[in-house]
N, C-alpha and C positions, 0 to 999 in steps of 0.2 A: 531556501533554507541553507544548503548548501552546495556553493555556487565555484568558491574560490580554493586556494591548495590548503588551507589552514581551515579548522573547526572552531569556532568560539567555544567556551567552558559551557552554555547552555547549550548550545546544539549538541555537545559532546551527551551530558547528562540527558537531552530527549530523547536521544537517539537508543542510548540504553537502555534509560526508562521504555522506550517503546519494542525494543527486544525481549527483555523482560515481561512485559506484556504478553506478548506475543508467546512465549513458553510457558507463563502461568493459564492464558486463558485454555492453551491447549491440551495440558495437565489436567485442570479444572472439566475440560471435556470428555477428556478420557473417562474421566472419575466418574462423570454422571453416565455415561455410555456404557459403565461394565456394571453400574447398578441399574441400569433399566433391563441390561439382560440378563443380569441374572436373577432378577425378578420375574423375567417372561420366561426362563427356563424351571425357575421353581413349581411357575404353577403347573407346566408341561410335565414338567417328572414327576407332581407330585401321585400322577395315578399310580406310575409304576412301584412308590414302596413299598404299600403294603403287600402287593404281592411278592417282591423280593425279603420283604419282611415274612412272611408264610413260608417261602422258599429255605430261607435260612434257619426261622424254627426248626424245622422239618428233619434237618441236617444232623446225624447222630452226633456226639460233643465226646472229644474225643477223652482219655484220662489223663489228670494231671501227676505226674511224677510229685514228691516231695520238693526235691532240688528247685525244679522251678515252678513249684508256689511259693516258696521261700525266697527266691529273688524276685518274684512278682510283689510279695509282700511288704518285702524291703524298699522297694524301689517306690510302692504308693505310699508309703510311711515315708521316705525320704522327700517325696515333691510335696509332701501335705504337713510335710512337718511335724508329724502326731508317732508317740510311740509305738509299739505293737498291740499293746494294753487296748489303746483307744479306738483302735478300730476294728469293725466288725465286718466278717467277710460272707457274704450269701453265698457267692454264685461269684464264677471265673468263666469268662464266655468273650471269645474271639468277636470283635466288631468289624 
């Protein structure tokens, strides 16, 4: 392929095509590598929520001042795009 001090234009072009290659196939492995584990870590943790779900109920909640429900309120009314009118609030609780 290449033998002599000069590249011909196709061996230039396979030679990157096959670089290329080479970093997309390894991309492409990554990608399937961090969805297989975190598929095998989902079903692994999946015992531990509810109980950290229990845990957290459990947890007294603490009160909220005026001030910051008010910029809590603002702030879901601004990423949602919806006035103050529009939305309805239950319940303000730390995730």
């Amino acid at each position: 392929m290449w033998t002599g001090q000069e590249m011909s234009m196709a061996e230039a072009l396979m030679i990157s095509g096959l670089g290329l290659l080479v970093v997309f196939a390894a991309l492409a492995s990554l990608a399937i590598a961090i969805i297989i584990i975190s598929k095998v870590l989902s079903v692994i943790l999946k015992s531990d929520v509810p109980k950290a779900a229990a845990a957290a109920a459990a947890a007294p909640v603490p009160a909220i001042d005026e001030e910051t429900y008010a910029v809590l309120l603002a702030a879901v009314s601004e990423e949602a795009r919806l006035t103050g009118e529009e939305i309805r609030v239950t319940s303000i609780r730390e995730l």
